[in-house]
C-alpha positions, -999 to +999 in steps of 0.1 A: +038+246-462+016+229-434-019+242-435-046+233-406-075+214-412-100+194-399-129+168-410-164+157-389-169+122-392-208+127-386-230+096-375-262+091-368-286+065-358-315+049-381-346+043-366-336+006-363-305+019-340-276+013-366-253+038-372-250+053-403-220+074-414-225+103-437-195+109-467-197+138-495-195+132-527-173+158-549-184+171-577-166+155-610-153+195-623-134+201-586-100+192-578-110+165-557-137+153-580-157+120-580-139+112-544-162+102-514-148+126-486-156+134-447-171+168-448-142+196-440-115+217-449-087+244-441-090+266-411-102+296-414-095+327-398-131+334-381-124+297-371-119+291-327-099+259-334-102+230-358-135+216-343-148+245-351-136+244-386-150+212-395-185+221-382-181+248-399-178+230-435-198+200-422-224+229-419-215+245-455-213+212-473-238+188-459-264+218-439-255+201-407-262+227-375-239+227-350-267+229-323-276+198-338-251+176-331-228+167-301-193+168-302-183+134-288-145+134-293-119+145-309-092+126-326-051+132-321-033+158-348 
């Protein structure tokens, strides 16, 4: 069974103008545990389309806002 989902690769700029980018780090008790990750998941329901999935869990799993960001591409399925 294919199931959708998507990941944000979020980066931002220090003050000295590199680019840092941010990974998750899952809890040791989870399925995925101990594993540095992109923040994301399945799509869900409520979900437009897979960009707005993985704001969504970039937003659930690291607090980032979506009308804090810009969407500045998207890759290929």
């Amino acid at each position: 069974m294919v199931r959708e989902a998507a990941v944000l690769v979020p980066v931002y700029p220090r003050s000295d103008g590199e680019l840092i980018v941010v990974l998750v780090g899952r809890v040791q008790d989870w399925v995925h545990g101990g594993q540095l990750a992109l923040p994301g998941g399945e799509r869900d329901p409520a979900d437009a389309d897979l960009a707005g999935s993985a704001l969504r869990a970039a937003n659930q799993e690291i607090g980032l806002a979506g009308d804090r960001l810009a969407l500045l591409a998207a890759l290929p399925v």
